[in-house]
C-alpha positions in Angstrom: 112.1 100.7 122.5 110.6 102.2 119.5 111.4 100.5 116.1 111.7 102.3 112.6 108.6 101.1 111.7 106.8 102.5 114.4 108.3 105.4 114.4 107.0 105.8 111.0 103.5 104.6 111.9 103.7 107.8 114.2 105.0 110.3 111.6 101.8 109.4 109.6 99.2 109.5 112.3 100.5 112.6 113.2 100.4 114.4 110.0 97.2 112.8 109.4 96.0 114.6 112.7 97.8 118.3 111.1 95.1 117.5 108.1 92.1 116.6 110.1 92.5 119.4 112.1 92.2 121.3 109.0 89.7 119.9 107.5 87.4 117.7 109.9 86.7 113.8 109.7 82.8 115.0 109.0 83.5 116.9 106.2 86.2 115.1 104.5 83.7 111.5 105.0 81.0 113.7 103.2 83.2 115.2 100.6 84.0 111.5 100.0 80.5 110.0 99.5 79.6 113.2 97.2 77.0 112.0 94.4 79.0 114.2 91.6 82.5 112.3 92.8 83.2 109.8 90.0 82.9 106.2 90.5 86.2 104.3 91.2 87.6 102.4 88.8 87.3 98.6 89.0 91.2 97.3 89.8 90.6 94.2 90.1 89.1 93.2 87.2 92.0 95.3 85.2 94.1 92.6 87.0 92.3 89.6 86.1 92.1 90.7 82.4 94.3 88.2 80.3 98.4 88.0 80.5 100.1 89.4 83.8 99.7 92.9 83.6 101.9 96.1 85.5 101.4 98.4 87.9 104.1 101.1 87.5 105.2 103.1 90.5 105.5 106.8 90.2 107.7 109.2 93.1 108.3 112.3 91.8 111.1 112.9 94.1 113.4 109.7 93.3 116.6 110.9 92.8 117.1 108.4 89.8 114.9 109.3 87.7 116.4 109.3 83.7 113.5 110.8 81.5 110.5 111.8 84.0 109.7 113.8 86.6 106.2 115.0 85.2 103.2 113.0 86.7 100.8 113.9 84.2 103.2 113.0 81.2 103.8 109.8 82.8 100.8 108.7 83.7 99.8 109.7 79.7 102.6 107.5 78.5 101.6 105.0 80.3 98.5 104.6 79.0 99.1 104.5 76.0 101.9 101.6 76.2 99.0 99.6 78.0 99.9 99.9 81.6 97.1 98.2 83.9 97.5 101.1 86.7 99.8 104.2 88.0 100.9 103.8 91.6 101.8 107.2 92.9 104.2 107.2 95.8 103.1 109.6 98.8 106.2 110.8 100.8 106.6 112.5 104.0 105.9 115.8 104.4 104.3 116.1 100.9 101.5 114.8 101.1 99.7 118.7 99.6 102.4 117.9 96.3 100.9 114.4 96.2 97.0 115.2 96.3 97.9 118.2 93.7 99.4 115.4 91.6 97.1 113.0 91.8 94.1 115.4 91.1 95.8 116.4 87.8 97.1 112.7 86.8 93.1 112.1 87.0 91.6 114.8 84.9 93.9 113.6 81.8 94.1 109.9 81.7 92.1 107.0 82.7 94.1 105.0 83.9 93.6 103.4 87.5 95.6 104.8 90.2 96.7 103.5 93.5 97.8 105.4 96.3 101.2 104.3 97.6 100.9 105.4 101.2 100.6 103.8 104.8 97.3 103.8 106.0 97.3 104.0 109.4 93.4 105.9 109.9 90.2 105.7 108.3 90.5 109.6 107.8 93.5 108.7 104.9 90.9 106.6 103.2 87.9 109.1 102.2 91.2 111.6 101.5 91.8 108.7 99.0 88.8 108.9 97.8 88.3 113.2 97.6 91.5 112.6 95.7 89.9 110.9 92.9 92.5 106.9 94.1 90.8 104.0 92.3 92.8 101.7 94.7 95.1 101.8 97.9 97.4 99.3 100.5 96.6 98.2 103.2 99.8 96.9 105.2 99.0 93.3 107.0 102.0 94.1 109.5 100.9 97.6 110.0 97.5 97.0 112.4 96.0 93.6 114.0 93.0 91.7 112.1 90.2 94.0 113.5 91.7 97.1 112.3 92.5 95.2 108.8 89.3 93.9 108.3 87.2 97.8 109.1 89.6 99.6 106.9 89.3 96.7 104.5 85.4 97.4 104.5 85.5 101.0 104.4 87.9 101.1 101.2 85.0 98.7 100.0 82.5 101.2 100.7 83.8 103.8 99.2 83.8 101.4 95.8 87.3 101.5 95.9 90.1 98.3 95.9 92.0 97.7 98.8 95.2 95.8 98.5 96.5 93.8 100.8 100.0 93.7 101.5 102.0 90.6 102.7 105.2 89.6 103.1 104.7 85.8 104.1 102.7 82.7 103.9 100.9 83.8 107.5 99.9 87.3 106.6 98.0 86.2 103.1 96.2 83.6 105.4 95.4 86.7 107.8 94.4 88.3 104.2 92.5 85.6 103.1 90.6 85.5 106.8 89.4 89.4 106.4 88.5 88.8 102.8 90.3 90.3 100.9 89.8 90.0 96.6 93.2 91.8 96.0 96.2 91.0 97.5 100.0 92.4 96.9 102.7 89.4 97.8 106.7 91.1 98.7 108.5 88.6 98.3 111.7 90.8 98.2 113.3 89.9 101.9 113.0 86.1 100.7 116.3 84.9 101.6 115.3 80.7 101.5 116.6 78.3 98.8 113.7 78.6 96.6 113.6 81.1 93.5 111.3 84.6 93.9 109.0 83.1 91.9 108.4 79.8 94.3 108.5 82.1 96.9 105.5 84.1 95.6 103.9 80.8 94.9 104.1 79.5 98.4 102.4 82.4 99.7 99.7 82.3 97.4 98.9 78.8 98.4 97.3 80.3 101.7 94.9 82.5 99.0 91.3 81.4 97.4 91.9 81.3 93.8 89.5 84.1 93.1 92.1 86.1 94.7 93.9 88.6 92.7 97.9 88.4 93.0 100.2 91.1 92.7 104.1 91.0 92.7 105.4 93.5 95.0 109.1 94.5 93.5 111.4 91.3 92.7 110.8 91.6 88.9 112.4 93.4 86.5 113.0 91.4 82.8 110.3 89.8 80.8 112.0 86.7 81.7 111.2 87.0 85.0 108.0 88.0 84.7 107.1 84.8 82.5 108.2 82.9 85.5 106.1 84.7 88.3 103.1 84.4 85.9 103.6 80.8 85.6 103.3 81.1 89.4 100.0 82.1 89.0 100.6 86.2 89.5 98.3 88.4 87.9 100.4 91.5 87.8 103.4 92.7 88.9 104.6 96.1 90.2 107.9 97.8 89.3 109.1 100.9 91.1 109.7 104.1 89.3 111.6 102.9 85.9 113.0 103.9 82.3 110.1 103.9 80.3 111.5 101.7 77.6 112.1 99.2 80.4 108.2 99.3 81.4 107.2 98.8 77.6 109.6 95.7 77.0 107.9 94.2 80.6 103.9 95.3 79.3 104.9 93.8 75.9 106.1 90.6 77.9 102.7 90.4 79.9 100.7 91.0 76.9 102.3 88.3 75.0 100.5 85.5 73.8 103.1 82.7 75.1 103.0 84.8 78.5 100.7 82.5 81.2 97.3 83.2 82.4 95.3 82.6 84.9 
């Protein structure tokens, strides 16, 4: 029987296979290593800087959106409210839209941006790279540890950050096993007595304490962002959102009372 999520994992691989038979694994690994490509930025120390800091998620075809629908006037406003990084959602079937996005969110700010797709094939990773992504996720659930641990090392490569996506105290230990300096915690199908917050902190007790941690959705108020960062999280990521929303949640993080690792 095939599940949704696989189902999934087999839309991408096949239109990664439509791309790649466009433009070849060869040239697109070259393309990616180019000399006049500019360095990635570092993510991880952006997410270790003081205060929890946030990752705002972009998808240019939410239905919900209240003031913006343009990626570059986003990405600018974000900036300057003292985001840490752009996360710009990929969705099916639009993945030219995406890369035309991203390329012009890149030549106006610079601000890190993460890719928000499912890898599934090193291919997606120097197309990552061409694209000008400072970071992307890598799914725990999505591949078993070998496959983790060589796309892991390729994103590493290429000098950009890979983050690590779990959902539970045994996929950050499977993190922590491949190595991984950034990892994203989604704590969101949590349905156990604790509070989101302890929830993230269990999981993080499987991670070294150089680790980076991200909150993946479950936070929306500075309140509750004061309490994951007294849970030890270095940032947190909020979906597409009302700008005024993300300010009052980067003023929360930036705070002086706000915890720090």
């Amino acid at each position: 029987m095939v599940t949704v999520e696989n189902r999934i994992l087999q839309d991408v691989a096949a239109e990664v296979a439509t791309r790649e038979a466009r433009v070849t694994f060869q040239d697109v690994k070259d393309q990616s290593r180019s000399p006049g490509l500019p360095a990635a930025l570092d993510v991880r120390s952006v997410f270790l800087g003081s205060g929890c800091n946030l990752v705002a998620g972009f998808d240019r075809f939410a239905s919900d959106w209240s003031d913006h629908k343009d990626p570059v006037d986003f990405a600018t406003r974000l900036e300057e409210c003292g985001a840490a990084a752009l996360s710009y959602m990929v969705r099916r079937g639009r993945f030219e839209i995406a890369a035309q996005d991203i390329r012009d969110i890149k030549a106006a700010v610079n601000l890190p941006l993460l890719l928000d797709d499912l890898i599934v094939d090193p291919y997606q990773i120097h197309e990552a790279r061409v694209l000008g992504a400072d970071a992307l996720a890598l799914a725990v659930w999505t591949m078993d540890p070998h496959k983790l641990a060589a796309l892991l090392d390729r994103t590493e490569s290429l000098g950009m950050t890979a983050l690590v996506e779990v959902r539970n105290p045994a996929e950050a230990a499977r993190a922590a096993e491949v190595g991984a300096s950034v990892v994203a915690i989604d704590i969101t199908g949590y349905q156990g007595p604790k509070t989101l917050p302890e929830a993230f902190a269990g999981v993080c007790s499987q991670l070294p304490q150089e680790t980076a941690r991200i909150v993946l959705g479950g936070c929306w108020t500075p309140k509750e962002l004061m309490a994951f960062a007294r849970q030890s999280a270095d940032a947190i990521y909020v979906p597409h959102t009302p700008l005024a929303s993300t300010r009052s949640l980067i003023s929360a993080g930036m705070h002086p009372a706000c915890p720090s690792r």
